[in-house]
N, C-alpha and C positions, 0 to 999 in steps of 0.2 A: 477653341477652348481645349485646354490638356485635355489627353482621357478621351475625347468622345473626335472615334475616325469617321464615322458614317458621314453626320453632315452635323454641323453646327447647331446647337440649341440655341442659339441666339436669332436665328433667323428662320421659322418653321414656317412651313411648305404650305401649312394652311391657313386661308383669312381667322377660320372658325378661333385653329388655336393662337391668336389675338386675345382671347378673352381674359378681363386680368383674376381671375382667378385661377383656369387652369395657368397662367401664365407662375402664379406663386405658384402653383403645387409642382408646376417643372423644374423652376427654378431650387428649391427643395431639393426634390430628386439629383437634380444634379449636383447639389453639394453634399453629398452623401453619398452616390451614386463614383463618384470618381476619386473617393477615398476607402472604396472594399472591394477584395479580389472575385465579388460575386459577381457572373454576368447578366448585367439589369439592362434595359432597352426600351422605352415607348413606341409606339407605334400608330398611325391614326387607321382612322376606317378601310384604307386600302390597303395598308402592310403596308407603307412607309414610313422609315424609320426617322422620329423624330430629334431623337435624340438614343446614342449607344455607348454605353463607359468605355475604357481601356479595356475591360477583361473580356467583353463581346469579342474584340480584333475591328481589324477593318477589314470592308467590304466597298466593294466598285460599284459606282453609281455610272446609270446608261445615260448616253447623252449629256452630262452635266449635270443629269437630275438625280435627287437623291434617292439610295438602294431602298427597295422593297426588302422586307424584313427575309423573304426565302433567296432573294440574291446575296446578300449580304452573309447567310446563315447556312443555309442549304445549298451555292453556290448555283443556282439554276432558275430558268426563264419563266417556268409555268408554277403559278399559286400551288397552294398545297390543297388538297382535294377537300379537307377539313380540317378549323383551326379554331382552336380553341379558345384563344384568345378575340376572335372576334365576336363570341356570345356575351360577351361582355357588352358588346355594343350593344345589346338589344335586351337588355337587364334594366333599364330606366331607373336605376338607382346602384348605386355605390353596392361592388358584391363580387366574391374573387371566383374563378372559373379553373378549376385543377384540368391539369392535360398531360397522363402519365403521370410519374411520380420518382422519387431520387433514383430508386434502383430500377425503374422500368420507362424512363422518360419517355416523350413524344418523339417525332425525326428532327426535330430542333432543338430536343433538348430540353422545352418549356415543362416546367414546372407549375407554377401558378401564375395569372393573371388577375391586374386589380382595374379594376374600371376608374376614372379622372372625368369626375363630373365639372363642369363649367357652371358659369352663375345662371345659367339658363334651366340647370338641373341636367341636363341631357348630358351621356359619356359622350367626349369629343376625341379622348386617345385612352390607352391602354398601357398599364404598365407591366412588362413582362421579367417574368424570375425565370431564369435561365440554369439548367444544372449545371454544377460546376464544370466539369467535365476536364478539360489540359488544365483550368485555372485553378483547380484545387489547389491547397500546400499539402507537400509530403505529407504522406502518416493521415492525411485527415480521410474520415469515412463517417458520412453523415449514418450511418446506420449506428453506427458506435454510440452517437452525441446522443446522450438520456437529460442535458441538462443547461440552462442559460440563464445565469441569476439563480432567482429562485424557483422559475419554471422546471417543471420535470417533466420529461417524454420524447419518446423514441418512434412515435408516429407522424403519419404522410402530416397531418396537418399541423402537428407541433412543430417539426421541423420547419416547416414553410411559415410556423410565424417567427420563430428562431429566426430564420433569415429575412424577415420582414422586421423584425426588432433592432437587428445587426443596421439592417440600412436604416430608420428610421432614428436611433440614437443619439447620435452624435449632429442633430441640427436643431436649428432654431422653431423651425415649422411646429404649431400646433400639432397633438392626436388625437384622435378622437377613438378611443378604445367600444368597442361593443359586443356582446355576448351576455349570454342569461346569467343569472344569476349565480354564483358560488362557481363560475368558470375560472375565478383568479385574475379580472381586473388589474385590482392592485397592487397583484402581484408584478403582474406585465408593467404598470406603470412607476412601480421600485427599482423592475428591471431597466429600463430607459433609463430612467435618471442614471443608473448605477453605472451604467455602460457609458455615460457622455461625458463631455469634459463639464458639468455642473458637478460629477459626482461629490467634491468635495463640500460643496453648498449642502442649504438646508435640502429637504425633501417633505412638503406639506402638502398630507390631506386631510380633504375638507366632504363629511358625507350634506351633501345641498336638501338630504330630503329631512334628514334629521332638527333641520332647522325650519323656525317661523323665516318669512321675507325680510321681516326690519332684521333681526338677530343677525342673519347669512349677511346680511351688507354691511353691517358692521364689524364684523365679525375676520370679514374680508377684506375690506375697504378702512375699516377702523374709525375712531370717531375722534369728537374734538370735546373739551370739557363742556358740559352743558347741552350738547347738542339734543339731549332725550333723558325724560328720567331716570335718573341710575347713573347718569354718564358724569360721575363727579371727579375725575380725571382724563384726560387725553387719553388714546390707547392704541399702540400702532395693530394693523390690519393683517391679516396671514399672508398677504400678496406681498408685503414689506419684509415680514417673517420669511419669506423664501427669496428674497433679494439673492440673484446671482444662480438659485436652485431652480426647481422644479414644485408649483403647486398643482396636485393633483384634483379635478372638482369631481367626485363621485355624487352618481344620479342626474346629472346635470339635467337630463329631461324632467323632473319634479320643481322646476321653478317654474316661478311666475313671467307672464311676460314683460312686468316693469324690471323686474333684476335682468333680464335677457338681455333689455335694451343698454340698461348700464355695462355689463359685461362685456359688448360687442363694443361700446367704447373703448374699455378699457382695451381691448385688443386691438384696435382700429390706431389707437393713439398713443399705449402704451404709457397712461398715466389712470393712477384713479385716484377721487375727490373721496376725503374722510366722509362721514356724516358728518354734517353740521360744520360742515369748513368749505371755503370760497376758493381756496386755491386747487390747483393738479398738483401731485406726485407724481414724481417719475419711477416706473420701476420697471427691473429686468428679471423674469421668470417664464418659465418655460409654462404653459399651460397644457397637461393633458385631462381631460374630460371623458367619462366612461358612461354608458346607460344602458341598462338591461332593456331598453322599449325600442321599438322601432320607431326612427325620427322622422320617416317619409310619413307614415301613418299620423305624425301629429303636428307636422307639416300641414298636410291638407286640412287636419282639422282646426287649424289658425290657432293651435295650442303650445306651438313652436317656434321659436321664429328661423325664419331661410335665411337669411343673408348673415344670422348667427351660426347656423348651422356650418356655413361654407366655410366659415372662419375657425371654426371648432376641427372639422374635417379635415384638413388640408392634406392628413397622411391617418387616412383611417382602418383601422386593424380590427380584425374579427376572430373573438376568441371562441373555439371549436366546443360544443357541449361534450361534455364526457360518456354521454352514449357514442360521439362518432371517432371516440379515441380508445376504445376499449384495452387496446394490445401495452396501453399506459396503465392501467391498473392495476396490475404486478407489480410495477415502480413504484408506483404512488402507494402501493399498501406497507410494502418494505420501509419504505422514506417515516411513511408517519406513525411504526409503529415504532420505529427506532428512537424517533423525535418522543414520543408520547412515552416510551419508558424513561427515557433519561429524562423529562420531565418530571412524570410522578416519582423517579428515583428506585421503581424500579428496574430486576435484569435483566436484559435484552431476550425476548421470546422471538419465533417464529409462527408465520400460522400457516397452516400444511396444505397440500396443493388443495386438499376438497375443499376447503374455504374459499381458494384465491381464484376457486373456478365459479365458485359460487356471489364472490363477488364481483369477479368479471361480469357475470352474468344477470347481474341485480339492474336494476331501472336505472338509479341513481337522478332523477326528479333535480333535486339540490346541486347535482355537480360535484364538484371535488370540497366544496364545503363539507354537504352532506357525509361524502365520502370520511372525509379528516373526523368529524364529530363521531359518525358510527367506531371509528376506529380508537379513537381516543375512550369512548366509553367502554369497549370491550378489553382495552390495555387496564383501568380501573376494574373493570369487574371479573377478568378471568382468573383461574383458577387451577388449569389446568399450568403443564409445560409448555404447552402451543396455543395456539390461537384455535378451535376448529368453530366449525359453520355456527352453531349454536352460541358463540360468544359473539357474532356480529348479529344474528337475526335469532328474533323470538323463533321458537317452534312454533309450526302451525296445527291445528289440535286436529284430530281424526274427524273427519265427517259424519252422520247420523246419516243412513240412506235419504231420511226427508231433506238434508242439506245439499247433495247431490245435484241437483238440477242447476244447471248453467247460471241464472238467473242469480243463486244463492252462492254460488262459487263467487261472481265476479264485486257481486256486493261486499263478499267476506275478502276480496284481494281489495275493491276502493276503501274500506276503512280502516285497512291493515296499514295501506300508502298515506292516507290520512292522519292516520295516528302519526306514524314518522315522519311525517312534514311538520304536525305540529311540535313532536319534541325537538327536532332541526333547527324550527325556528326560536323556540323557544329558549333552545341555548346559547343562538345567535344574537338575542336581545339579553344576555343573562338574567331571565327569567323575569323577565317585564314584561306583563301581561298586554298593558297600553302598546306597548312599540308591539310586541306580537305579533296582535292584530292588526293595526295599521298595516305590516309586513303582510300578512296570511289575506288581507282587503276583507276582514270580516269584521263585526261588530263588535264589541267586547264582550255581551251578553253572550253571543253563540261562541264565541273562546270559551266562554266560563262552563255553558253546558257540555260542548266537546271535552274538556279537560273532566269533566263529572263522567261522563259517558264512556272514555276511555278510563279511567283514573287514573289521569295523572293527577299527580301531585306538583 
């Protein structure tokens, strides 16, 4: 196969990698993989290289048999003493392993590693991200790069999904996005699309939790006249709607498991059936899926299904909370204050370092949602030339010696957090009390007293 000197992906070293699921996720990789000057590599449990693009090089294999990943890379006979890439193996779930970083790599060079679960669930090979190192192009310095689509940031881990986005775009493979909430998801799954050759196609998403089960499958799938009350015209489905594109399913873990089973059809075959119609559809769209839950955890709880899962996975990306990108928050504050004036129309402010240390410094719970919302409220309410500390955060009021003691401190910071979780979300639902709560997992009675208790309005 072009591109890959080590040993051929067509023919791997191990019975294990046989499995036909890691067998799609390789095959993926390597059409992706032998179209970017980044150097990517798998490897299985012993440093053997299963497969290594063009930009790795080639490397000599002993005996006829295929290079260990430090022959081939570190040109020598004896493992490396420790490797990063093989904790991967012993992570029994899908989950990347950093080893050095752009400007301080490992003696290989590795950057990050992603673990390539098999339908058994167990990682059988490792996919390794290699820093550029000769294969850069001119001029380029990942320290430079603040931005990819609409992604923003100049950190160890935004970079690394930068280059996990780069190789993941331009194929056919499901992804399966994951990260807490208000990390930018959809953003990441804009960015795919934008960067592949769908770009031109539609781009549809779809929030799965926002929806009852009949509604989602229709919704999706589409219906046919009569098929259910209401249904007093035909009506094509959003997976029709993205013919050629990209539909993106936000939440995916909040479905039922009767929609799971239809969707895995639909992937499996590549057709889906309206409601209320006897025939398949054929249709071509790119599926990414995103879930802020952990899907091992509802795996085992029989709340999930696995063989859905594996099909959703095929190239799965994990986006970094924004406590572990902090040296982004500078960026990200600039970016949306600029956005947020020319929005409300008005002139572009600055907010001065003590703010931007202050918001470096803040929890940030919500992510870069939270992040954008606080920012956007203080572009509406300042006053001042600048942005300072007091336009992002209330002041906190002088203690009474009886307030003092620890107890009364940490009380007075969890309803402080409280309070700003619920306006976060609250202007995430544009002030829909129902969706809210649903979001915040409380009742609506105790929304309504917390909103009394704080007073919000």
């Amino acid at each position: 196969m072009a591109g890959s000197h080590i040993i051929s992906p067509l023919s791997p070293p191990s019975g294990s990698l046989r499995d036909p699921v890691l067998s799609a996720r390789l095959d993926a990789l390597k059409l992706l993989a032998d179209r970017t000057t980044d150097r990517v590599m798998v490897v299985d449990r012993d440093g053997t290289i299963i497969y290594a693009n063009h930009s790795v090089g080639s490397g000599d294999a002993t005996d006829g048999r295929p290079a260990k990943c430090y022959q081939a890379i570190l040109h020598r006979q004896d493992p490396c003493a420790h490797c990063g890439a093989m904790e991967a193996f012993h992570a029994g779930e899908v989950r990347s392993v950093s080893c050095g970083s752009p400007k301080k790599p490992s003696d290989c060079g590795m950057i990050q590693a992603y673990s390539l679960l098999s339908a058994r669930g167990t990682t059988e090979a490792v996919l390794v991200i290699l820093g550029q190192g000769e294969a850069a192009g001119p001029g380029h310095s990942p320290s430079e790069e603040t931005r990819l689509g609409s992604l923003i940031g100049r950190s160890a881990p935004m970079r690394q999904l930068f280059e996990m986005i780069r190789l993941v775009a331009d194929s056919q493979a499901t992804v399966l996005l994951q990260g807490e909430s208000g990390t930018g998801k959809e953003l990441a799954a804009r960015t795919i699309h934008e960067l592949s050759y769908r770009r031109e196609k539609p781009f549809v998403a779809v929030d799965c939790a926002s929806l009852p089960e009949t509604l989602l499958e229709s919704e999706l799938f589409g219906h046919v006249k009569g098929a259910f009350t209401g249904a007093v015209a035909p009506k094509k489905g959003l997976f029709e709607e993205a013919e050629g594109g990209t539909i993106f399913l936000d939440e995916i873990a909040d479905t039922s498991p009767q929609f799971q089973a239809k969707l895995l059809r639909v992937l499996q075959e590549g057709e889906i059936k309206p409601v209320g119609s006897t025939r398949q559809i054929k249709v071509d769209a790119r599926v990414i899926s995103a879930t802020n839950k952990h899907l091992s955890d509802l795996i085992k709880a029989k709340a999930f299904r696995e063989d859905l899962y594996y099909r959703l996975a095929v190239l799965p990306l994990i986006l970094p909370p924004l406590r572990d990108r902090r040296e982004d928050i500078p960026c990200l504050v600039r970016h949306f204050v600029a956005a947020s004036c020319q929005r409300h129309r008005k002139p572009v402010i600055e907010a001065t370092d003590e703010a931007l240390q202050a918001l470096t410094a803040a929890p940030w719970p919500g992510n870069v949602r939270e992040l954008q919302h606080r920012i956007e409220r203080a572009v509406v309410t300042a006053k001042g030339a600048r942005l300072v500390s007091e336009d992002f955060f209330e002041p906190t009021a002088t203690a009474t010696p009886a307030e003092t003691d620890l107890r009364s401190v940490g009380r007075g910071a969890a309803q402080q957090a409280e309070r700003a979780r619920i306006l976060e979300v609250l202007l995430q639902a544009s002030g829909n009390r129902v969706k809210a709560a649903r979001l915040l997992k409380i009742s609506r009675a105790s929304l309504y007293n917390k909103l009394r208790a704080y007073r919000i309005e």
